[in-house]
C-alpha positions as CSV (number, residue, x, y, z in Angstrom):
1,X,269.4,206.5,-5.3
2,X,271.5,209.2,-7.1
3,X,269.8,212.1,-9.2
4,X,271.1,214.5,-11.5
5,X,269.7,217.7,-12.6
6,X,268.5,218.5,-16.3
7,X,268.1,222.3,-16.9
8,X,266.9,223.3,-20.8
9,X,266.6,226.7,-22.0
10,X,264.0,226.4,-24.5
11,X,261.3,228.6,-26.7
12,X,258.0,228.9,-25.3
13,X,256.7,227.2,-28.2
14,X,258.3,223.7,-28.0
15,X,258.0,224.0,-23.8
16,X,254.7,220.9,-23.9
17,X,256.1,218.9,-26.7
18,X,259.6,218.9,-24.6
19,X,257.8,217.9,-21.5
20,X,255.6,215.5,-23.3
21,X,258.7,214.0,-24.9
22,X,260.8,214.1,-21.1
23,X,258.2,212.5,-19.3
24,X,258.3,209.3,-22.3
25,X,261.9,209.0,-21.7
26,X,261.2,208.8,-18.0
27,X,261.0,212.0,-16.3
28,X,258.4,211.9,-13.5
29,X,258.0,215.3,-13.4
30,X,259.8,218.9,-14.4
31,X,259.5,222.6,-13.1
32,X,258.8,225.1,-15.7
33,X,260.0,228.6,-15.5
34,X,258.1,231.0,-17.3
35,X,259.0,234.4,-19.3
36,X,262.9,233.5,-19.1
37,X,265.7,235.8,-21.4
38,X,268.9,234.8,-22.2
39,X,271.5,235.8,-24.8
40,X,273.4,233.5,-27.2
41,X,276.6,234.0,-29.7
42,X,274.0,236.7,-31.4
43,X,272.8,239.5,-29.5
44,X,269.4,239.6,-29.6
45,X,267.8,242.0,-32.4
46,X,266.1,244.9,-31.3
47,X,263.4,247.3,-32.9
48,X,263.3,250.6,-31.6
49,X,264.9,249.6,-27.9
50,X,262.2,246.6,-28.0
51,X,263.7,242.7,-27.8
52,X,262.4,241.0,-31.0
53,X,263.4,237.5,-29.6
54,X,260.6,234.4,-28.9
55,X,259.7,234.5,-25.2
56,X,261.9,231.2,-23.4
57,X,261.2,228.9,-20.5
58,X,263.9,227.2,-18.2
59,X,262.9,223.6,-17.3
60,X,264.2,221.9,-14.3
61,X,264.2,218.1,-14.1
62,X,265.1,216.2,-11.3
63,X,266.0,212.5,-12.9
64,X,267.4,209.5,-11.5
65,X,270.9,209.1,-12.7
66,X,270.6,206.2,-14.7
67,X,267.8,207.6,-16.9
68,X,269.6,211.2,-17.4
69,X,271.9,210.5,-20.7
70,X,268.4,208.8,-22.3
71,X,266.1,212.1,-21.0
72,X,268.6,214.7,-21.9
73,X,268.9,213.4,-25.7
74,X,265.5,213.3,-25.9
75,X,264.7,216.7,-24.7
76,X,267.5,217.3,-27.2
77,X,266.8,215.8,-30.3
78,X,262.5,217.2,-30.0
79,X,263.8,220.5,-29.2
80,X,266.0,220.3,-32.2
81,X,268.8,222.2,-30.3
82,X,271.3,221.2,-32.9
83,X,269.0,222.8,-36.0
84,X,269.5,226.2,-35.6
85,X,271.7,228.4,-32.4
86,X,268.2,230.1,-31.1
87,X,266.5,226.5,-30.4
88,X,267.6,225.8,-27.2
89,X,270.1,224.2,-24.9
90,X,270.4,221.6,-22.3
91,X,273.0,220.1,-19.8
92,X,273.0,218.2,-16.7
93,X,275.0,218.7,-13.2
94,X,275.0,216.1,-10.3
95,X,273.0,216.5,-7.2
96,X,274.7,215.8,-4.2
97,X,270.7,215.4,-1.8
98,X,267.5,216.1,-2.5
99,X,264.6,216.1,0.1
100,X,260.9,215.5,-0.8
101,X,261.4,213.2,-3.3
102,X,260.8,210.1,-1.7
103,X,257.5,209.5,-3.3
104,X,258.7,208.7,-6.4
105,X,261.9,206.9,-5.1
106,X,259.7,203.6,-5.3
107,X,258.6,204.3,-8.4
108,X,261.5,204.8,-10.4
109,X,263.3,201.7,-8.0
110,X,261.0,199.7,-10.2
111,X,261.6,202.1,-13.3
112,X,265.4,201.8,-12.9
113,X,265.9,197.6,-12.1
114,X,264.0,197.4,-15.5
115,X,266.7,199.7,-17.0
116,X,269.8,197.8,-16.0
């Protein structure tokens, strides 16, 4: 079984309706990192030396390959990435192993024979 990695920068805000929505489209799980800064096209707007931007999160999924395209559009399209350039952004990258993951290997055989 082949995975790929979904990473999306997103605000704090829509962090639980993205997982929410990931987990529908077949994620079986996702890492969240918390209190996360980035900058875009913009430089962030400042007050008085303070950062004025929405606090972020990075959220790491490890998908099977098959289900990757479906889970990244839909972390994609409920994050609303394309609406405005602060909403978010998302891209995936292969995986070459992963270890621990064999738990849910079964699972998402099943998952995956359904898909094709």
């Amino acid at each position: 079984m082949r995975f790929k990695l979904i990473i999306a920068f997103v605000s704090d805000n829509t962090t639980d309706k993205i997982l929410k929505a990931a987990r529908s489209a077949g994620a079986t799980g996702a890492t969240v990192i918390n209190h996360a800064r980035g900058e875009g096209v913009e430089q962030a707007k400042t007050f008085f030396g303070l950062n004025l931007e929405t606090q972020s999160n990075v959220l790491l999924f490890l998908v099977e390959e098959h289900l990757s395209r479906q889970i990244l559009e839909t972390i994609a399209n409920v994050g609303e990435f394309d609406a405005s350039s602060n909403a978010g952004i998302a891209f995936q990258i292969d995986v070459e192993d992963a270890m621990g993951v064999s738990h849910q290997m079964l699972e998402l055989s099943h998952t995956v024979e359904d898909k094709l």
